[in-house]
N, CA and C of each residue as an Amber inpcrd file, in Angstrom:
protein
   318
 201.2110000 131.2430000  85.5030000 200.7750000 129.9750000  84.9420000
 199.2610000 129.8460000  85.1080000 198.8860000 129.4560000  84.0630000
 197.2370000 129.1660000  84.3120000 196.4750000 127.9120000  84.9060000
 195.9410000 128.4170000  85.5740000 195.3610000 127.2730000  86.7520000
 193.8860000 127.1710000  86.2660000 193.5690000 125.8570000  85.8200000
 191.8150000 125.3860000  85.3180000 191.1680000 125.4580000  86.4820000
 189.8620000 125.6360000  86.1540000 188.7800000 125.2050000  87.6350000
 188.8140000 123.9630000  87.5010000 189.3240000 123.3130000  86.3750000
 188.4130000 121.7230000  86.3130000 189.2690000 121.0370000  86.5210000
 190.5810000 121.3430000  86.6580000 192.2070000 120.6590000  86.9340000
 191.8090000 119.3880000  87.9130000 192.1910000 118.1090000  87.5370000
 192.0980000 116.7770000  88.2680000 192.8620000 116.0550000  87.5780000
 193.3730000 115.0410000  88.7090000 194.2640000 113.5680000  87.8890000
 193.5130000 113.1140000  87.3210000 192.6560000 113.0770000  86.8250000
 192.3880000 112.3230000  85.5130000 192.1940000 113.0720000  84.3010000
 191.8310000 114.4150000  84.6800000 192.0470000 115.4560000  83.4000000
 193.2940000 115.3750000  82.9070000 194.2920000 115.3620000  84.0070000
 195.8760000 115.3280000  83.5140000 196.3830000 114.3460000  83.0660000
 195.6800000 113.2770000  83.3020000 196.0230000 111.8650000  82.4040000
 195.7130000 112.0590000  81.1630000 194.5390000 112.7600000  80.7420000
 193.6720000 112.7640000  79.7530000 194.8070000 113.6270000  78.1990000
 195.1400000 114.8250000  79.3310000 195.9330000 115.2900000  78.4130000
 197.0830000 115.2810000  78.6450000 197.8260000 114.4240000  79.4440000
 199.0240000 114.2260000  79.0760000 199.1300000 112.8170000  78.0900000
 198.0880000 111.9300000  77.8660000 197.9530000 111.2200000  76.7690000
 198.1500000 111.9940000  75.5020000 196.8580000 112.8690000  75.2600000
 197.0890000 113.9240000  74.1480000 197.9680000 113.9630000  73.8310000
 198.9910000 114.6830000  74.6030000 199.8510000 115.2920000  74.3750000
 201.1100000 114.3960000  74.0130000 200.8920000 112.9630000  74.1760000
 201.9390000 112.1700000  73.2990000 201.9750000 111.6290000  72.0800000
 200.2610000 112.8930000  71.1590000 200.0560000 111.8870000  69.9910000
 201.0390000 112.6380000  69.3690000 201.3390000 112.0150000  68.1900000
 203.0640000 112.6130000  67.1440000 202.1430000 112.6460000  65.8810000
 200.9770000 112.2720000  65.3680000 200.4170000 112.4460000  63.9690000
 199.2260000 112.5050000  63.5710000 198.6880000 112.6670000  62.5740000
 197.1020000 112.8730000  62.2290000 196.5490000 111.2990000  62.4810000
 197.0780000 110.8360000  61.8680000 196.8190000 109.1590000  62.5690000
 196.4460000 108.5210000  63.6140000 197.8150000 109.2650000  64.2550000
 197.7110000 109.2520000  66.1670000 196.5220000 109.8020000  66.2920000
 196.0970000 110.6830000  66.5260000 194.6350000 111.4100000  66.6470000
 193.1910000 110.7310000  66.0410000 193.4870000 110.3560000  64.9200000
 192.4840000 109.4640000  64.6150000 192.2900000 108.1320000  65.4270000
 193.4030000 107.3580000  65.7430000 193.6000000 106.6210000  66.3800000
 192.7410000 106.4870000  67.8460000 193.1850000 107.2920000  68.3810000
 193.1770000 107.7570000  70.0050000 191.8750000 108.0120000  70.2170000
 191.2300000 109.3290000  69.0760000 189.9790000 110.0920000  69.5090000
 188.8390000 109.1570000  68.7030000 189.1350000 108.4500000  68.0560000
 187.6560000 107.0430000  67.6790000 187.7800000 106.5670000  68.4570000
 189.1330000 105.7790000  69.5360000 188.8610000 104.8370000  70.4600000
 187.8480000 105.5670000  71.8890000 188.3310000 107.0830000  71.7570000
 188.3440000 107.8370000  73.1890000 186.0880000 108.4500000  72.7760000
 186.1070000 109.1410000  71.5320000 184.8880000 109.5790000  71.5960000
 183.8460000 108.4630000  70.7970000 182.5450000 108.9990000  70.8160000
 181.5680000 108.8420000  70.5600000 181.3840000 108.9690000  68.5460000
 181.3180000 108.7630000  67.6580000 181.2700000 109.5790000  66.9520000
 180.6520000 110.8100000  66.5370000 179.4470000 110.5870000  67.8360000
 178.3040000 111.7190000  67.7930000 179.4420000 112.8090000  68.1880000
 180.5560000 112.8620000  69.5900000 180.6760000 113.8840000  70.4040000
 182.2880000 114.3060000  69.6020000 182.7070000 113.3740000  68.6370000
 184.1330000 113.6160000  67.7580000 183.1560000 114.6200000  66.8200000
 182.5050000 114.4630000  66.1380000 181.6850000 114.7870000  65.5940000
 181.4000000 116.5330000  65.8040000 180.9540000 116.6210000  67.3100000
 180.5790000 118.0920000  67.8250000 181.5000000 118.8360000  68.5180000
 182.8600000 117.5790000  68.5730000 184.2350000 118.7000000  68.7170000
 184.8760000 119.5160000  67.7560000 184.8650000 118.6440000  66.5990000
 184.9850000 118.9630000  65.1530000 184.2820000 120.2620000  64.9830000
 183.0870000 120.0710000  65.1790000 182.3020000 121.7520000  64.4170000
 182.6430000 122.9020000  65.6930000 182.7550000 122.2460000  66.6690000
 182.6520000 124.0390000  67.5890000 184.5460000 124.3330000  67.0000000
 185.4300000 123.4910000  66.8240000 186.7570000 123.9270000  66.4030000
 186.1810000 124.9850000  64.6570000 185.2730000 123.9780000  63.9800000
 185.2430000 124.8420000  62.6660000 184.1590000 126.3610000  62.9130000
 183.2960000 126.1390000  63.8130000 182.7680000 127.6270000  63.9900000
 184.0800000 128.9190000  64.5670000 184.7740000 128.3140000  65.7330000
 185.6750000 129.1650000  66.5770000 186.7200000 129.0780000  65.0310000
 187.1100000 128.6570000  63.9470000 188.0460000 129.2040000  63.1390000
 186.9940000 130.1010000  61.8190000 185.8310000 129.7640000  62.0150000
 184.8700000 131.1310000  61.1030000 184.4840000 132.0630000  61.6440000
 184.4350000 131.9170000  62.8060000 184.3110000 133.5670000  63.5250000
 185.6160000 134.1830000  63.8380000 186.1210000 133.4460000  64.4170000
 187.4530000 133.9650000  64.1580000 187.9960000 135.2640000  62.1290000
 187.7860000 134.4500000  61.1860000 187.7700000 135.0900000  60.3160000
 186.4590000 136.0250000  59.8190000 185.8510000 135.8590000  61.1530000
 184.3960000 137.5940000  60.6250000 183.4800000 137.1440000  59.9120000
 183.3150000 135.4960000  60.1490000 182.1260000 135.5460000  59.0910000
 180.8300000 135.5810000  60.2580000 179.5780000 135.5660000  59.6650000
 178.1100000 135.7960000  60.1770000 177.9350000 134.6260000  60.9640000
 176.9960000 134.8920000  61.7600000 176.4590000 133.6440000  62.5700000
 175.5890000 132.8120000  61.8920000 174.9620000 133.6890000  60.8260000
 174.1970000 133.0740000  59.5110000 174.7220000 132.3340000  58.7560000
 175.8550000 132.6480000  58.3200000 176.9870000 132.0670000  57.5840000
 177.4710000 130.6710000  58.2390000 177.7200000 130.7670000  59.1490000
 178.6030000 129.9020000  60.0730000 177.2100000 128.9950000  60.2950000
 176.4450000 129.0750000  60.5460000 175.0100000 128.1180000  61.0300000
 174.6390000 127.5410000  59.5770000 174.8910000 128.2630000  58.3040000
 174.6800000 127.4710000  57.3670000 175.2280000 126.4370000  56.8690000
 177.0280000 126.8080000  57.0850000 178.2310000 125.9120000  56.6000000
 178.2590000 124.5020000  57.2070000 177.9380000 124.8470000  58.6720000
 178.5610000 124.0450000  59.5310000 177.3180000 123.0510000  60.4440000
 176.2150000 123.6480000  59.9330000 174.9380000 122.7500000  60.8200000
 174.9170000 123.0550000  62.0060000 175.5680000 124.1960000  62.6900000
 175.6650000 124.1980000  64.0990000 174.3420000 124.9850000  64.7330000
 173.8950000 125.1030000  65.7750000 172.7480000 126.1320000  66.6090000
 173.7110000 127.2180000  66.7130000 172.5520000 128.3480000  66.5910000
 173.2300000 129.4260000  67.2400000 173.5750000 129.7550000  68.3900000
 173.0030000 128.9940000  69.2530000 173.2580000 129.1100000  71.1400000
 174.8950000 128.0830000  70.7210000 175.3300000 127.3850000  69.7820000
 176.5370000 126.9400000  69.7950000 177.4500000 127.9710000  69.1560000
 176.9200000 128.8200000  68.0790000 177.9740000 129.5780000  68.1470000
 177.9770000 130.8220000  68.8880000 177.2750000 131.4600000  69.6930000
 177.0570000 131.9140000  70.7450000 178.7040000 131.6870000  71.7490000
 178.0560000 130.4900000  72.2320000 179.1160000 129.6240000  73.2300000
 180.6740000 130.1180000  72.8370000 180.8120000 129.7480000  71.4760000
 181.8100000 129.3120000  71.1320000 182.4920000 130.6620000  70.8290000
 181.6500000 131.5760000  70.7050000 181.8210000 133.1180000  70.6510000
 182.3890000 133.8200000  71.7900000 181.4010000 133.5730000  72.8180000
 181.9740000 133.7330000  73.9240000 183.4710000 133.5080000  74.9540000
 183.6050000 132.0950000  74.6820000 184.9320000 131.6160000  74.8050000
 185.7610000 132.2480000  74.5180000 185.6410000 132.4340000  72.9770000
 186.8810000 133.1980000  72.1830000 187.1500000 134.4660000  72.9740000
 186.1880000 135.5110000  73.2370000 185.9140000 136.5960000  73.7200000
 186.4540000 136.9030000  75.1290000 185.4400000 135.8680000  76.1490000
 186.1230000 135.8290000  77.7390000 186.5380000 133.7260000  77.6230000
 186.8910000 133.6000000  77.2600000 187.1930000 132.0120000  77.6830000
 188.8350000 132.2390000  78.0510000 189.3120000 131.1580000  78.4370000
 190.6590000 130.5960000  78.7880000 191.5560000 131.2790000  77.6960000
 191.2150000 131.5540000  76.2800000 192.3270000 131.5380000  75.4450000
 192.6040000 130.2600000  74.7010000 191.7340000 129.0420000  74.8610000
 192.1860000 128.0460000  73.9640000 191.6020000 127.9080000  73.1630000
 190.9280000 128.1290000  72.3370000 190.5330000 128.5330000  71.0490000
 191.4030000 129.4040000  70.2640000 191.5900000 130.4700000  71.1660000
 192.6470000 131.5680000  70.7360000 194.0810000 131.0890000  70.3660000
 194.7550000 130.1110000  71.2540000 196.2830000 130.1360000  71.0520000
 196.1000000 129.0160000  69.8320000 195.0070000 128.2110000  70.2520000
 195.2900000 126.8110000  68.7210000 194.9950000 127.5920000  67.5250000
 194.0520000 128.3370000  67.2460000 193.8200000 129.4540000  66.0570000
 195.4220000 129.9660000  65.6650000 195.7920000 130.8330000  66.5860000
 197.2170000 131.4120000  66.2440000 198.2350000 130.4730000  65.5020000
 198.3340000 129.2920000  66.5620000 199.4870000 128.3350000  65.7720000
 198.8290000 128.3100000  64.1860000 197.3310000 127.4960000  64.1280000
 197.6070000 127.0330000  63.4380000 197.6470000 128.2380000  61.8310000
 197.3420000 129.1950000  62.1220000 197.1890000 130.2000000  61.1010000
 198.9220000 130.5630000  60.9310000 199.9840000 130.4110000  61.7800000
 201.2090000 130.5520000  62.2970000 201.6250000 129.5090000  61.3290000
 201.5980000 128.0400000  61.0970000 201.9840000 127.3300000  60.4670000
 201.4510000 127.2050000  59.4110000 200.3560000 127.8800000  59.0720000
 199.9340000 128.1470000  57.2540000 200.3380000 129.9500000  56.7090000
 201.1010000 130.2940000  57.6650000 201.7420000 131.2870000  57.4280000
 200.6310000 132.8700000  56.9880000 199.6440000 132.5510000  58.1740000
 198.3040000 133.1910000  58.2510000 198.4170000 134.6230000  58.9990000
 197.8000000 135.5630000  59.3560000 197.8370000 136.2700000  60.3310000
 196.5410000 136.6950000  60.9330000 196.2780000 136.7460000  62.4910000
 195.3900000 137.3350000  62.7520000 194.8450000 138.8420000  63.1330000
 193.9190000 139.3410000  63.3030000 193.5330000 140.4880000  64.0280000
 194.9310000 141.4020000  65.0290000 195.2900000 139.9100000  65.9110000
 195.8400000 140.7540000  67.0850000 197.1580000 141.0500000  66.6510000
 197.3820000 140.2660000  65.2770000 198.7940000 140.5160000  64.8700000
 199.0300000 141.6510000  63.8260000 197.6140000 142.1050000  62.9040000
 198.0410000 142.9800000  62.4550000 198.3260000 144.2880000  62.6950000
């Protein structure tokens, strides 16, 4: 089982809230009340860089689409690479439920 460095009761509140939203709604709901729009905003793009690198595109590419720095997709590179895997397993589902495949599957 995987154990966070950052694991605390209030992280686990945090996402065991999450984890009771049921719809796109719910999420809209929750994450306007919960973020910033600046920081909903910059969760949004490191999810859309980690699903364009994920599919091989350029850092050029990806910095053009998405407005992001390259020290962000850097980061977000990295993760994918040595991080936890959560970038990785939400990628899978969701390419899994658009009936997608990745790298590790072909």
């Amino acid at each position: 089982m995987y154990q966070s460095k950052l694991e605390n009761q209030e992280i686990n509140h945090l996402f065991e809230a999450i984890l009771t939203l049921e719809t796109q709604e719910d999420c809209y709901r929750f994450f306007e009340d919960l973020c910033t729009i600046h920081e909903l905003q910059s969760l949004a793009q490191r999810m859309e860089v980690a699903r364009q690198l994920d599919e091989k595109k350029t850092y050029s590419h990806i910095a053009e689409d998405t407005g992001a720095s390259t020290a962000t997709i850097s980061r977000v590179s990295r993760c994918l690479i040595y991080g936890a895997d959560g970038y990785r397993r939400v990628l899978d589902r969701i390419n899994e439920k658009h009936g997608e495949t990745t790298d590790k599957e072909e």
